[in-house]
C-alpha positions in Angstrom: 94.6 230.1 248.6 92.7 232.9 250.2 95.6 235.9 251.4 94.2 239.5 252.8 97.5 240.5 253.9 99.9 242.4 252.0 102.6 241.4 249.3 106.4 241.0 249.4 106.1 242.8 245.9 103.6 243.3 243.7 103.8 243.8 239.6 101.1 244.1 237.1 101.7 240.6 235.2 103.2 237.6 237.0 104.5 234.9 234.3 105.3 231.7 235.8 107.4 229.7 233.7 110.4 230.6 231.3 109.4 228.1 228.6 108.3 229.5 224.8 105.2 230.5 226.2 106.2 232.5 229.0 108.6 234.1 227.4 105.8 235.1 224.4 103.4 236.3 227.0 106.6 238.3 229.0 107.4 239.8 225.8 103.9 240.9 224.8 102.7 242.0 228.5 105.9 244.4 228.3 105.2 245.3 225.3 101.8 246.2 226.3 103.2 248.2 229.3 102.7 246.1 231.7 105.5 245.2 234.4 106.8 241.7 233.8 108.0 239.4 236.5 108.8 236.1 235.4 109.3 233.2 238.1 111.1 230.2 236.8 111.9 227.6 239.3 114.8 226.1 237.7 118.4 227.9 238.3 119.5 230.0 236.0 123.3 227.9 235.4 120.8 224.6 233.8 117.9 226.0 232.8 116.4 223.4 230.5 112.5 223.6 229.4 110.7 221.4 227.3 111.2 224.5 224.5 114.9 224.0 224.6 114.7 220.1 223.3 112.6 220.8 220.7 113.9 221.1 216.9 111.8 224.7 216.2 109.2 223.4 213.9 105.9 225.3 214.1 102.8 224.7 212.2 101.1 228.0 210.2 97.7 227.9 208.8 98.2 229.0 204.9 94.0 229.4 204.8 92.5 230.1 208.3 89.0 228.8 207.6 90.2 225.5 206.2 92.7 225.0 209.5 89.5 225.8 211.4 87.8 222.9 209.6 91.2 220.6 209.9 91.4 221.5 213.5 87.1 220.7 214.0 87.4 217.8 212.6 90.5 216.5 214.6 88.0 217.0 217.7 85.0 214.9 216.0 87.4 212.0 215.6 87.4 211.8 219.0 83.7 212.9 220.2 84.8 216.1 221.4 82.9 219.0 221.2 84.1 221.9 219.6 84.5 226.0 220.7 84.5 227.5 217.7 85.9 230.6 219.4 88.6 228.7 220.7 89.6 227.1 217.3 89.3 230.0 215.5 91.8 232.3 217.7 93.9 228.7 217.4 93.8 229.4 213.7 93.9 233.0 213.3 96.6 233.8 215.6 99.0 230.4 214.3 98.6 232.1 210.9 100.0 235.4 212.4 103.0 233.8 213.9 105.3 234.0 210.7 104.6 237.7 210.9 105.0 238.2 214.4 108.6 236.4 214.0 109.1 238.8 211.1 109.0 242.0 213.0 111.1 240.6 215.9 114.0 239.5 213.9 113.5 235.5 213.8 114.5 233.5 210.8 112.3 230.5 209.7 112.4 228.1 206.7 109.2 226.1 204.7 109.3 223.0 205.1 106.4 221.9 202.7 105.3 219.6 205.3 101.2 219.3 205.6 99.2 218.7 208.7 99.7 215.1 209.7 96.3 213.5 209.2 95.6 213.4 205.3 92.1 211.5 205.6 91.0 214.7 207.0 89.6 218.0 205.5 91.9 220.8 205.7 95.2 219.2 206.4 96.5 220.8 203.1 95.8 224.2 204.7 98.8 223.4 207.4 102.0 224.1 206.7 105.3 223.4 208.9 108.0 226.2 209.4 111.2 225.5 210.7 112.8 228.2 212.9 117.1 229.5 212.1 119.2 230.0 214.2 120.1 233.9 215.1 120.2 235.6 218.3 120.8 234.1 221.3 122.1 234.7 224.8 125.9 234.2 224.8 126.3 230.3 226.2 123.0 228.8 224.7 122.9 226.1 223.4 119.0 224.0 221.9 116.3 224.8 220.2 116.4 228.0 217.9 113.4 229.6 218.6 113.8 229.1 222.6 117.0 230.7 222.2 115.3 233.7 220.3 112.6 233.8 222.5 114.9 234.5 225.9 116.9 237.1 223.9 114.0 239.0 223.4 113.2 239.2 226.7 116.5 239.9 227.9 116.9 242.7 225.3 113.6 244.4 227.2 115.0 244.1 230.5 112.4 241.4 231.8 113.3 240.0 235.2 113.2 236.5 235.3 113.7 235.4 239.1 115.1 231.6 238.4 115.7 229.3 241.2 112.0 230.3 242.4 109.1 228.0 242.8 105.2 228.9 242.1 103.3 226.9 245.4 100.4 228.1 244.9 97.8 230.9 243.4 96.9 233.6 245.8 93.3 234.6 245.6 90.7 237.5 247.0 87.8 237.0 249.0 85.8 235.9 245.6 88.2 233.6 244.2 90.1 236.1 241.9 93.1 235.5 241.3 95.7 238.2 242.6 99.1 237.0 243.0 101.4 233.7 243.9 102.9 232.3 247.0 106.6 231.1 246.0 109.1 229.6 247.7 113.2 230.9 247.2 115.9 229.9 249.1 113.5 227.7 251.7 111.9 231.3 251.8 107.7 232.2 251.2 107.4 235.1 249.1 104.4 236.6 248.4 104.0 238.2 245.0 101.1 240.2 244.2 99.5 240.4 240.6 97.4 243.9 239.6 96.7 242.5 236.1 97.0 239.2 236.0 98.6 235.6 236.5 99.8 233.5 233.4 100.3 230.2 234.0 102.9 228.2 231.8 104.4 226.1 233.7 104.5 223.1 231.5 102.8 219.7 231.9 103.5 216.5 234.2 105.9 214.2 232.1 108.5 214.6 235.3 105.9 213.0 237.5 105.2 209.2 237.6 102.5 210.0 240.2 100.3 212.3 237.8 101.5 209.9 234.6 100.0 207.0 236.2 96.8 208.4 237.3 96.1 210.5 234.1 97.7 208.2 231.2 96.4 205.0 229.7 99.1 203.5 229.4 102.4 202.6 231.9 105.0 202.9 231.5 105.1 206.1 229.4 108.6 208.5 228.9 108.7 211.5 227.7 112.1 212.8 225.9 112.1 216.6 227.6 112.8 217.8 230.7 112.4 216.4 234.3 111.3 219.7 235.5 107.8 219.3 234.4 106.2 218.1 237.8 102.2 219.1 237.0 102.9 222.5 239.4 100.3 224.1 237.3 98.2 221.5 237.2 97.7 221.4 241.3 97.5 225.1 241.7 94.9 225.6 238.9 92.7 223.5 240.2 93.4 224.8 243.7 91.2 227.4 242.4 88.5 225.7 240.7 89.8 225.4 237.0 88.4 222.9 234.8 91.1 220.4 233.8 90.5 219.2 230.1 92.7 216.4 228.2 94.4 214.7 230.9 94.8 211.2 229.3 95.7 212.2 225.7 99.3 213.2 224.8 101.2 213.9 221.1 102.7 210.2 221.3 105.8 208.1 219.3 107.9 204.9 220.2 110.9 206.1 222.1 113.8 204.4 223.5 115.1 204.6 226.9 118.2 204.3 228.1 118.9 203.4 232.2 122.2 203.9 233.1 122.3 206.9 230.8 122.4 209.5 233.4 119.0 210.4 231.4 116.0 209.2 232.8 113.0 209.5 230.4 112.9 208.2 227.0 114.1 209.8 223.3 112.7 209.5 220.0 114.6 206.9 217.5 115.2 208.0 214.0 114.0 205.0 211.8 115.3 205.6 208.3 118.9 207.1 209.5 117.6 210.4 207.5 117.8 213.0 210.3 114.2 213.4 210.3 111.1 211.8 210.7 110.6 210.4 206.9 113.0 209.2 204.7 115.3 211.3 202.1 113.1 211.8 198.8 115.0 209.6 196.5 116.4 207.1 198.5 115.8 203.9 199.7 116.6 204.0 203.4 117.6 200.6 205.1 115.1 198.1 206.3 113.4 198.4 209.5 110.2 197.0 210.8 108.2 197.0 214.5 107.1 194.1 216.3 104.9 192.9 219.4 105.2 190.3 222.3 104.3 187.8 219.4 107.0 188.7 217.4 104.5 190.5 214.5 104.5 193.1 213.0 101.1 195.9 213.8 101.5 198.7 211.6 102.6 200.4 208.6 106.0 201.7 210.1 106.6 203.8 211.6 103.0 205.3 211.6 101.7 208.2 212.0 104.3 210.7 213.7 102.3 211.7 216.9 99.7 209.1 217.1 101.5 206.0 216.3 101.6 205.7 220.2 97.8 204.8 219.9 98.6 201.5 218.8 100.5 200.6 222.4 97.2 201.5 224.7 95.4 198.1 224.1 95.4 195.5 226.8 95.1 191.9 226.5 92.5 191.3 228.8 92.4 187.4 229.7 96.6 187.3 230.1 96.2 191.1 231.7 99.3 192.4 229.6 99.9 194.7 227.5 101.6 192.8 224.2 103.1 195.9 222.7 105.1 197.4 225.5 107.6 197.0 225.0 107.6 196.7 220.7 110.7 195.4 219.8 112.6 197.7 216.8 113.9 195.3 214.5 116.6 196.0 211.6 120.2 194.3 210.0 123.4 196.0 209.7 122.7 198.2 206.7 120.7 200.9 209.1 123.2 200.3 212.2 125.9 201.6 210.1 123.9 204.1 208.2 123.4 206.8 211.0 123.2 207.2 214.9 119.5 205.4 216.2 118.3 208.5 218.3 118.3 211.8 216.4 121.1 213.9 217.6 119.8 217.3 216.3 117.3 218.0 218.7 115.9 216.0 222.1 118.5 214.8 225.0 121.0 213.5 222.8 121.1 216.6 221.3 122.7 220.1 222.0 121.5 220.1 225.4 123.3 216.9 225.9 121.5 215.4 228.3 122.6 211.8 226.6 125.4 211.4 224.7 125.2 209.2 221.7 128.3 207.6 219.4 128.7 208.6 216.1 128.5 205.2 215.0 126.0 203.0 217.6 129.0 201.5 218.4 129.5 202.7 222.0 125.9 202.1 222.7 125.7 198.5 221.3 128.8 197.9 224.0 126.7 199.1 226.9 124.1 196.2 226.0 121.1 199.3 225.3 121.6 197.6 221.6 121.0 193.8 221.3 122.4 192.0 218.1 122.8 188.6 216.9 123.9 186.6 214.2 120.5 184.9 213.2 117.0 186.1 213.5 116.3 183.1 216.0 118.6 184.1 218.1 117.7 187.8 218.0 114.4 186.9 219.6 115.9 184.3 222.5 117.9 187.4 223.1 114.5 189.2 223.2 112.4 186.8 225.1 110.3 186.8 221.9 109.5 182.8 219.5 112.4 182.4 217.6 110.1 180.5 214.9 108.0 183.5 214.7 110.3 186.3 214.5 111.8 184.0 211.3 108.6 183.9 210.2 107.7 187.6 210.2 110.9 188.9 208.8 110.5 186.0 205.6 107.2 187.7 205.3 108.1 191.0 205.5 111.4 190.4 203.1 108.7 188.6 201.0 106.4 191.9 200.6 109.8 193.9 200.0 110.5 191.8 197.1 106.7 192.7 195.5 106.7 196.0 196.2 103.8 195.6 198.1 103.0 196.2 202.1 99.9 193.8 201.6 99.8 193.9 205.4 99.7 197.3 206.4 100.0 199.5 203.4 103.7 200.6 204.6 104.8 203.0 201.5 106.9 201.4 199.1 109.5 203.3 198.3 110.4 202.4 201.9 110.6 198.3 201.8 113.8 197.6 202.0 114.5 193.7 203.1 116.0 193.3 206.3 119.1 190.6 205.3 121.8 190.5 207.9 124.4 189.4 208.2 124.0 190.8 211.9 120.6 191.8 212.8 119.4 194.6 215.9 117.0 195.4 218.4 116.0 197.9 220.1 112.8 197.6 222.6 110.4 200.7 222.5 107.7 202.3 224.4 105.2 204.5 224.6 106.4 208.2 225.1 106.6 211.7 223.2 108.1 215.3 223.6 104.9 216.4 226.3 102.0 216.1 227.8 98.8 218.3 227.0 96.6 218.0 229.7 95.9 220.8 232.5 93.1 223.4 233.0 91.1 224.2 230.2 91.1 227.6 228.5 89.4 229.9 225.9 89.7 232.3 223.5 91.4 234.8 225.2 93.5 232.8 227.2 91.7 232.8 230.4 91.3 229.6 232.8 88.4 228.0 232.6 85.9 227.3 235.9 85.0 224.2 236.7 81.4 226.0 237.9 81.0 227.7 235.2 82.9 231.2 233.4 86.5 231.8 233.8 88.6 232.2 236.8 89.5 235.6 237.4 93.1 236.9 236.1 93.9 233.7 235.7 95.4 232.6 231.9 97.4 229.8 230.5 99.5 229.3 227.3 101.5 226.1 226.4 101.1 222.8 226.9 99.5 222.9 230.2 96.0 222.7 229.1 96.6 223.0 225.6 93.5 222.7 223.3 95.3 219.9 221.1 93.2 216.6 222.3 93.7 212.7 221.2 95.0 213.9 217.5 98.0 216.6 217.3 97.7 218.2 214.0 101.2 218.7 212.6 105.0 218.8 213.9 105.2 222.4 215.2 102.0 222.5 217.0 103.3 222.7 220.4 105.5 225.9 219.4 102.9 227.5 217.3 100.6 227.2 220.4 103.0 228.5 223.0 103.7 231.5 220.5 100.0 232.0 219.5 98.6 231.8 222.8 101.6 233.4 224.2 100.7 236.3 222.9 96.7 236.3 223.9 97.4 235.4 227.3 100.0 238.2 227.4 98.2 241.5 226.1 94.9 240.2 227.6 96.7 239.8 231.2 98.5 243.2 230.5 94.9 244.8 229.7 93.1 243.5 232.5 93.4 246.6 234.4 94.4 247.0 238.1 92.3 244.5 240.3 95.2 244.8 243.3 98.1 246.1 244.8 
């Protein structure tokens, strides 16, 4: 939006968003020497970004070079071509992110988990961290690193004006970028920029408009917050940016819950372990997906951000969609064993956006849990063929008792028969943590132009328009993004000189 006239206030960095990567990019701007203002248009009382759900896991390269090649090669699988420059600052400044937490103050743990796709070169070059609790602003509650993150930018003395909406991108006679027009109170404010703008605003699960359009897939929920309306999205392009993976996303099976008070979806915990995989040296209770037909389609539970990929296909001569919902299927031995959603992280977790029983009990009251005595009449209660939900489950039972998924390769040491006496389900759809579409952007963190070059003192860091495409490379990568890219899209802003005032 074109604006000659003068500002309400004027700063060198404008941050919009109060997320982990606006509150990187705050931090390093300051830092820098810039003056910070951060808008956040939530209120300040429940301010709940997508970096406050998460657990704290962040992926670090152990050997740059092969994460570039693991990171490459994640873009082939999908035809896309690769900026090297891009993928190498991706690499370079992940690896730096253990360090960068070191000098601050923040506690992290190794996990020993490797990137996600083993076929692939390089995924042994990825390692996941897992972020400790430590300092925090008095009240907080979520995510570790998020609360870190806002204590360091309250310990500099950042304002962050919550309760403030981003419209739109103000812009100069050539299309630079040099402030926002926000709206407070039912009030414009202009805010002018002399440095830059940093956009990190989050994506568009909150909005079933840009879902529909973008996704391939519908229904699709997303198990953050509902805050994340695209806002980026419209004003980047607003000023020509290049929008890049729109209709890709770092997918699961979650459930959803109406009448929760919650209204997207939350990620189940299959093995009753806590985490994604089961405990090392047990044998976790029995569980198995299936579809429409009451059969089972993968190796469960798949892989942990692209087992969503398995939902997208349509039948095209009944025009459905046979998979959504897929049906989560499992006896008493995993009802009792832990709760079904994982209550360490997500809406049932410390932000308590959906409170869960300790013992499924509560929840199987409701009716959000169906049971039944017999496997035929688990699947009337389903709408699924009793015959061929017997049928499944005999086989299934039958590859448990061989020790072998000769199906779909499940791993062993997790074939546990599923026996009753009562027997569960839970229906499932497509979803995940966030999006990752939203204008595309470089090296340095600068918005990409849809004509060509960058747009002027424009950058972005996070998920909106984050470079991970169909295939998300480890758990973590989200919050080893925001951080990385926090920080280019910060001292690059800071360091842009003065182009207004």
């Amino acid at each position: 939006m074109y604006h000659s006239g003068p500002f309400d206030r004027t700063v060198d960095v404008v941050v919009l968003g109060f997320g982990d990567a606006g509150a990187v990019a705050a931090t390093t701007a300051h830092d820098a020497g810039a003056e910070v203002l951060v808008i956040e248009k939530q209120q300040a009382g429940d301010h709940r970004p997508n970096s406050r759900y998460a657990a704290g896991f962040f992926l670090v390269p152990k050997d740059v070079d092969r994460a570039v090649e693991y990171l490459s090669a994640l873009y082939e699988v999908h035809g896309e071509q690769v900026d090297p420059g891009l993928i190498r600052a991706w690499a370079r400044e992940t690896a730096a992110n253990p360090a960068w937490l070191d000098r601050h103050g923040c506690g992290y743990l190794d996990t020993g988990i490797l990137g996600e796709h083993h076929t692939l070169p390089g995924h042994d070059a990825i390692t996941v961290y897992k972020a400790t609790p430590g300092p925090r602003p008095d009240g907080y509650t979520g995510c570790p690193m998020h609360g870190f993150l806002r204590h360091l930018v309250a310990g500099r003395g950042i304002e962050v004006r919550y309760g403030t909406a981003a419209r739109r991108l103000l812009t100069d006679e050539r299309g630079a970028v040099t402030g926002v027009l926000a709206d407070r109170d039912g009030r414009a404010e202009r805010i002018g920029a002399r440095r830059g703008v940093v956009l990190a605003v989050g994506g568009f699960e909150g909005s079933e408009r840009l879902k529909t359009q973008y996704l391939p897939v519908t229904p699709v929920h997303f198990y953050g917050t509902e805050h994340n309306t695209g806002d980026g999205i419209a004003m980047a392009m607003e000023t020509g940016a290049e929008l890049w993976h729109m209709n890709v996303w770092p997918g699961q099976f979650v459930a959803r819950f109406p009448g929760s008070g919650y209204g997207g979806g939350t990620a189940i915990d299959l093995w009753g372990s806590g985490r994604f995989g089961p405990v090392q040296g047990r044998r976790p209770p029995g569980s198995i997906f299936v579809d429409g037909s009451a059969r089972r389609f993968v190796g469960e539970p798949g892989p942990q951000h692209a087992a969503h990929l398995e939902l997208l296909g349509m039948d095209s001569a009944r025009l459905s969609r046979p998979r959504v919902p897929t049906w989560w299927i499992f006896d008493e031995a995993r009802f009792k064993e832990a709760t079904l959603v994982p209550t360490y992280s997500g809406p049932a977790g410390p932000v308590g956006d959906l409170t869960w029983s300790p013992d499924n009990t509560e929840e199987l009251r409701r009716g959000w849990i169906l049971s039944a005595g017999s496997p035929a009449e688990l699947a009337a209660r389903c709408g699924l063929d009793p015959a061929a939900l017997e049928a499944t489950l005999a086989r299934y039972n039958d590859h448990c008792a061989a020790g072998t998924d000769a199906d779909f390769g499940r791993d062993p040491a997790t074939l546990t028969p599923i026996l009753g006496p009562r027997y569960f389900a839970l229906p499932l759809w497509p979803g995940g943590s966030h999006t990752v579409g939203g204008p595309r952007r470089d090296a340095e963190a600068r918005v990409l132009s849809i004509l060509g070059g960058f747009v002027e003192n424009l950058y972005s860091a996070g998920e909106l328009g984050s470079l991970h495409g169909l295939l998300y490379p480890a758990g973590g990568g989200s919050i080893a993004e925001c951080l990385a890219f926090g920080r280019i899209a910060g001292r690059n802003a800071a360091a842009n000189g003065i182009i207004g005032g």
